[in-house]
N, C-alpha and C positions, 0 to 999 in steps of 0.2 A: 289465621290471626284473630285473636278473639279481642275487640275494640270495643263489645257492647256496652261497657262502662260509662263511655263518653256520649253523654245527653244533651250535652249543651255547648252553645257555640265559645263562654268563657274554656270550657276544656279543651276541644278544639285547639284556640288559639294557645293555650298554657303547652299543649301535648306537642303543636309546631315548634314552640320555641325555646325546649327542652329535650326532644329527640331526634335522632339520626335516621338516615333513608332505614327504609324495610323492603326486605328482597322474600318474594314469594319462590315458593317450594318448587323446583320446577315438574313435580308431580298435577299438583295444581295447572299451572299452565294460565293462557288468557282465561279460562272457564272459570276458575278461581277471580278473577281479580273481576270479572264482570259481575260476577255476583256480589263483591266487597262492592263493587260501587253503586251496585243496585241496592243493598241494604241498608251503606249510608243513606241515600239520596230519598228513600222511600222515611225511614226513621225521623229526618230533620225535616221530613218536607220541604225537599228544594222548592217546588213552587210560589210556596208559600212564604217563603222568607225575603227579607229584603237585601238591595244588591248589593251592601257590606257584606254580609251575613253568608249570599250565596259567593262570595270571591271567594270567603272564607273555608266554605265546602269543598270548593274547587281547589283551593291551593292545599285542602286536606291530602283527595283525593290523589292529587299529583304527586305529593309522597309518598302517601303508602301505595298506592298502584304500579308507581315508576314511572306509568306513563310522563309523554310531554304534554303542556297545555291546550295544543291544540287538539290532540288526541281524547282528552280527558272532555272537551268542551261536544266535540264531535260525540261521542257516547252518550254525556248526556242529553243531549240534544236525541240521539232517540230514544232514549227513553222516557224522555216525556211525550212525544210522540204513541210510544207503543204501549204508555201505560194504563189508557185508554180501555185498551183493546188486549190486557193483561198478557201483554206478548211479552216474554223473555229477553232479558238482553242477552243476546251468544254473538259470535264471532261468527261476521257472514261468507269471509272470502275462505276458499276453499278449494282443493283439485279439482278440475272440471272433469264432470263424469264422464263425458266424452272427451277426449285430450287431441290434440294435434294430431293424425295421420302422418306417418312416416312415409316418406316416400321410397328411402334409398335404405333398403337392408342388409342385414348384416353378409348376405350373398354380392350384395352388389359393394361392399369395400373390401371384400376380400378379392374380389374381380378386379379390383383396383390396387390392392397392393400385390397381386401378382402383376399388374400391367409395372408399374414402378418399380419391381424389382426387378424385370427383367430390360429394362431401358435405363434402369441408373440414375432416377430422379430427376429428370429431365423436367424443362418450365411446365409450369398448369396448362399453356395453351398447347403444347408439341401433346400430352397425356392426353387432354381431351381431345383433340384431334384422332390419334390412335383412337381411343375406345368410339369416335362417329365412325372411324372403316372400318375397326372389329363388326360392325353390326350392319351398315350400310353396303361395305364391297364385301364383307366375310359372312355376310347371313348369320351371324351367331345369335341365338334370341336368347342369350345369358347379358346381354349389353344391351339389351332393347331400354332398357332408366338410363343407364350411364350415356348414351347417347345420346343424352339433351342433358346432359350435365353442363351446366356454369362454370366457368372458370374460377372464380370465385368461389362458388361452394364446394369445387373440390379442394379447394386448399382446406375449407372449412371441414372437411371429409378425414383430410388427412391429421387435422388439430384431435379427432372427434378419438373417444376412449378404444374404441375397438381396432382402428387403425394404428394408435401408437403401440397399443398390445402385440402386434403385430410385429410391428418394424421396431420397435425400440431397441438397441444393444446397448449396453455400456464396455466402454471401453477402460482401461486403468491407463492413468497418467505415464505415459514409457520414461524414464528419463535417460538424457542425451548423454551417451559411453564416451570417453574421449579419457583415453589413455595417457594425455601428458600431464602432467604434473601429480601428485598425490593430493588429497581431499582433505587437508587437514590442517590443526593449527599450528602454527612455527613453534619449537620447544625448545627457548633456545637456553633456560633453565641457568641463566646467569650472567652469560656466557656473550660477546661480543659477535658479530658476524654472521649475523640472521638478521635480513633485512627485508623491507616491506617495501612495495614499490606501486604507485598509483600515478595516473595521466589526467591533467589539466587541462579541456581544448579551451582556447581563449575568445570564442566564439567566431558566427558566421556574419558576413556585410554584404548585403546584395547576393548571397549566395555562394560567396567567396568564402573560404575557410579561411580558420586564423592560425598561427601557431597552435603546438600543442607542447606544455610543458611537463616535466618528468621529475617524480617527487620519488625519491629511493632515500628510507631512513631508515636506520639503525636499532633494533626493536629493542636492547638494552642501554645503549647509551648515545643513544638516539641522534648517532651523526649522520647530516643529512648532506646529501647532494642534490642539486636540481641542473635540469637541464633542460634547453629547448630545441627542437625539431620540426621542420615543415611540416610533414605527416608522417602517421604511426604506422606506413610501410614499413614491408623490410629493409629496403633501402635505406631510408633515414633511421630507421630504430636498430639496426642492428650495430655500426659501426657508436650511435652514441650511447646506447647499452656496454658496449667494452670499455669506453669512455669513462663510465660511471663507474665502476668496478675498479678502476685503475685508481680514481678520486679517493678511494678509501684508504686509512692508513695500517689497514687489519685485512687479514682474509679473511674473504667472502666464504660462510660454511651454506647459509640457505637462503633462497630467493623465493619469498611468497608474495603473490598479486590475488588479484582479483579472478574470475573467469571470462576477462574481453581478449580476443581475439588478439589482441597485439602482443600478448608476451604466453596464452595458453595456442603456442604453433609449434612446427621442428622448428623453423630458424632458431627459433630464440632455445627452444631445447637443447637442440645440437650444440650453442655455444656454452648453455650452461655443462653440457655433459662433457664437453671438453675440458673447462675449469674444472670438474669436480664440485660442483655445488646443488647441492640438493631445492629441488623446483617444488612451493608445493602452492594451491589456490584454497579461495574459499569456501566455506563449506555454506549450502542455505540454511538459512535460519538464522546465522550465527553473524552476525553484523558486527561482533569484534575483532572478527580475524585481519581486518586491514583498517582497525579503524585510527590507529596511531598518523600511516601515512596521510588516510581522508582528514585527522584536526589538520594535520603540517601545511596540507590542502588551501585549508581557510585563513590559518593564522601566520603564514607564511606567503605562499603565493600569492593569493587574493588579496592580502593587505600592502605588498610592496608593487604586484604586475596589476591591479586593479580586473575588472569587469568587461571594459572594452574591446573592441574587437580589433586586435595586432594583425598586421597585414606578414603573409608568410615572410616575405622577402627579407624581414628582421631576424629570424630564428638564428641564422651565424651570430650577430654582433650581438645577443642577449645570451647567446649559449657564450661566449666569448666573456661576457658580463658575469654569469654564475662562474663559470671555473677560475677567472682571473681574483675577482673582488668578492664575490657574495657569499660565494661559498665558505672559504677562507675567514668572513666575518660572522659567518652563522656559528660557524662548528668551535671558535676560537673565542669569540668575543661574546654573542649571545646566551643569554642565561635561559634555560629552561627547567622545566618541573618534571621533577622523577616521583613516584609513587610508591607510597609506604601499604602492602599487604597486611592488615588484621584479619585477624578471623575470630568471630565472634562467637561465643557459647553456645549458638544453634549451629557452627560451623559453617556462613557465610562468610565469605572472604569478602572485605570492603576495600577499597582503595582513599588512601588520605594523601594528601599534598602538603606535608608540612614547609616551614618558612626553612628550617633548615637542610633540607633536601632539594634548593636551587641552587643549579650548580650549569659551568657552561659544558657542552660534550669534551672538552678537553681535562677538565677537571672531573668527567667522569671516567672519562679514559685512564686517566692517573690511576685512578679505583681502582679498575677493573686489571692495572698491568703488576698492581701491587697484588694481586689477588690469584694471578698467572691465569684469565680467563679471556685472554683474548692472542693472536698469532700477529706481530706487525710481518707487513711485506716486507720484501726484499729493501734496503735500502733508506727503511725509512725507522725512524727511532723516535723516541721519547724524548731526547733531551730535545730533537732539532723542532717538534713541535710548541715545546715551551719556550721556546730562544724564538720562533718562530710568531708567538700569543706575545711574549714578551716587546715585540721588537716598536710595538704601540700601544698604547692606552687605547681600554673601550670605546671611552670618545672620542679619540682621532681615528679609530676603526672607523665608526658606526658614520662619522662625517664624511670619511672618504668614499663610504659605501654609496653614499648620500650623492655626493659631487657623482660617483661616476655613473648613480643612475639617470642624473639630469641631464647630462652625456649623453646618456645613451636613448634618453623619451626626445629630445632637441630635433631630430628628423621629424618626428612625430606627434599626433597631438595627445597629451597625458591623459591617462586612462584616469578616472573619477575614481576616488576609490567612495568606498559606502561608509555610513557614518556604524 
């Protein structure tokens, strides 16, 4: 850096308060920048200046050097010291010519990771132990260091470069085979009866589990059933899984969950293999494969059963609650938002929620039977669901829903819901 320019402390202060840090070459190194500060300091005659004047040197310094103040003040300070005695400023700390003595060589951890491979990593104290009888009962004078080894510093031993060289493998992440269900996402490409199914636990009291409720919705026209169960055994889950299946007014073509153990088993296989319905789970990474069930989750469940923790012994007269009243007002009465597909010029697919694409599941059912994309079961038809939607207004629904949840929390005390 060539500064000779600047002779005066007017420059000085003009050059502070007009330019940005300066970064030395790092070819230069500290040897450079001790010389930059020895040329300043000799030029303006630090000594000589007064203690405005010398701040100003210093706060030079501290820029172009990088150094910090303290460091900057420490330097100078020897070299007024040394400049007596026209001693150079350099850089004093350095490798010591003589370095630390090793004690433990690379003989003696390689005598240690054969001791540890052939004992399977066993605590520091069981190791050191071994390597005091290697040498003490077993006369081996390959162990004569290791034999006053620390417990402590062998572990430091085992941290140390040449040790991990040694021992290190790496292994590849294995992932977990399990053959039921297929790894993919529902396709159900219009088409009614491809459904998503996700579990609600309604938490723990003193260690006591709560109910567990059962959120199966519709991945095109998004009719949902809920139900509740003690626990997500097979005992409880299997008979209210047939339950739910029966709730529907369309065949069931596909059942996809999650990968939790209560529906990725045979029971639940086996029954789906019985129906004929194809099982498929999530795939990682891909956090939309169930994510319809997980909103239904929050703006369904969570907003009517609340947060609280349901004592089991209610799971009949709530499951009793969904099938009789809830359900029947969800799929009938309530209005939900379908999703309009764009794709845009760079061929990203967006999803939109227009005002005219709120419709209830029964009005989407209509759609979907005017379109022949969906199979009703045995027994059950179109006209008797709309005679059925018909047979009350939304608001004497949504009331009675109303009334018979107050019903049914009246044993209990009302779960908080969150704002």
């Amino acid at each position: 850096m060539n500064e000779a320019r600047l002779t005066t402390i007017e420059q000085i202060e003009a050059f502070l308060s007009a330019s940005t840090s300066i970064e030395f070459s790092a070819a230069g190194g500290d040897s450079e920048r001790y010389e930059h500060i020895s040329r300043v300091l000799t030029r303006f005659d630090y000594p000589g200046r007064k203690k405005r004047e010398r701040g100003v040197l210093l706060r030079y310094l501290q820029h172009t050097s990088g150094y910090s103040r303290a460091q900057v003040t420490r330097l100078v300070t020897r070299w007024q010291r040394n400049r007596l005695a026209a001693v150079p400023l350099a850089k004093r700390y350095r490798a010591p010519a003589a370095p630390f003595a090793r004690k433990y060589t690379a003989l003696d951890v390689a005598l240690l990771v054969e001791m540890d491979q052939a004992h399977e990593d066993v605590c520091g104290p069981a190791i050191a132990h071994l390597l005091q009888r290697a040498y003490r009962d077993y006369g081996d004078p390959r162990y004569e260091r290791l034999a006053t080894l620390s417990v402590s510093h062998l572990y430091n031993l085992r941290k140390s470069a040449g040790y991990q060289a040694q021992r290190r493998n790496f292994t590849k992440t294995r992932p977990v085979c399990n053959a039921i269900g297929v790894r993919k996402a529902p396709g159900p490409e219009g088409r009614a009866g491809f459904v998503r199914i996700d579990t609600v636990h309604q938490g723990d009291q003193d260690g006591v589990k709560g109910v567990y409720h059962i959120t199966c919705v519709d991945a095109v026209s998004q009719w949902q059933v809920e139900a509740c169960v003690q626990g997500i055994s097979e005992a409880f889950l299997l008979p209210v899984l047939a339950l739910i299946i029966d709730q529907f007014p369309f065949v069931i073509v596909g059942f996809h969950s999650d990968n939790g153990s209560e529906y990725i088993n045979h029971h639940v296989a086996k029954l789906l293999e019985k129906l004929r319905i194809e099982q498929t789970k999530s795939r990682s990474r891909h956090s939309n494969d169930n994510a319809l069930a997980e909103s239904k989750n929050a703006s369904v469940v969570r907003r009517h059963m609340g947060y609280d923790h349901i004592p089991q012994a209610y799971a009949k007269p709530i499951n009793a609650f969904y099938q009789e009243t809830f359900n029947p007002w969800l799929n009938l009465h309530r209005p939900c938002l379908f999703a309009t597909s764009i794709t845009n010029d760079k061929g990203k697919t967006v999803k939109r929620y227009k005002p005219q694409d709120v419709k209830t599941p029964l009005e989407r059912l209509v759609q979907l039977a005017a379109q022949d994309l969906l199979t009703f079961q045995p027994g059950v038809t179109l006209a008797a669901l709309q005679a059925q939607a018909k047979s009350q207004t939304d608001l004497a629904a949504a009331q009675a829903m109303q009334r018979a949840k107050r019903e049914l929390f009246a044993g209990f005390v009302k779960p908080k819901r969150r704002a």
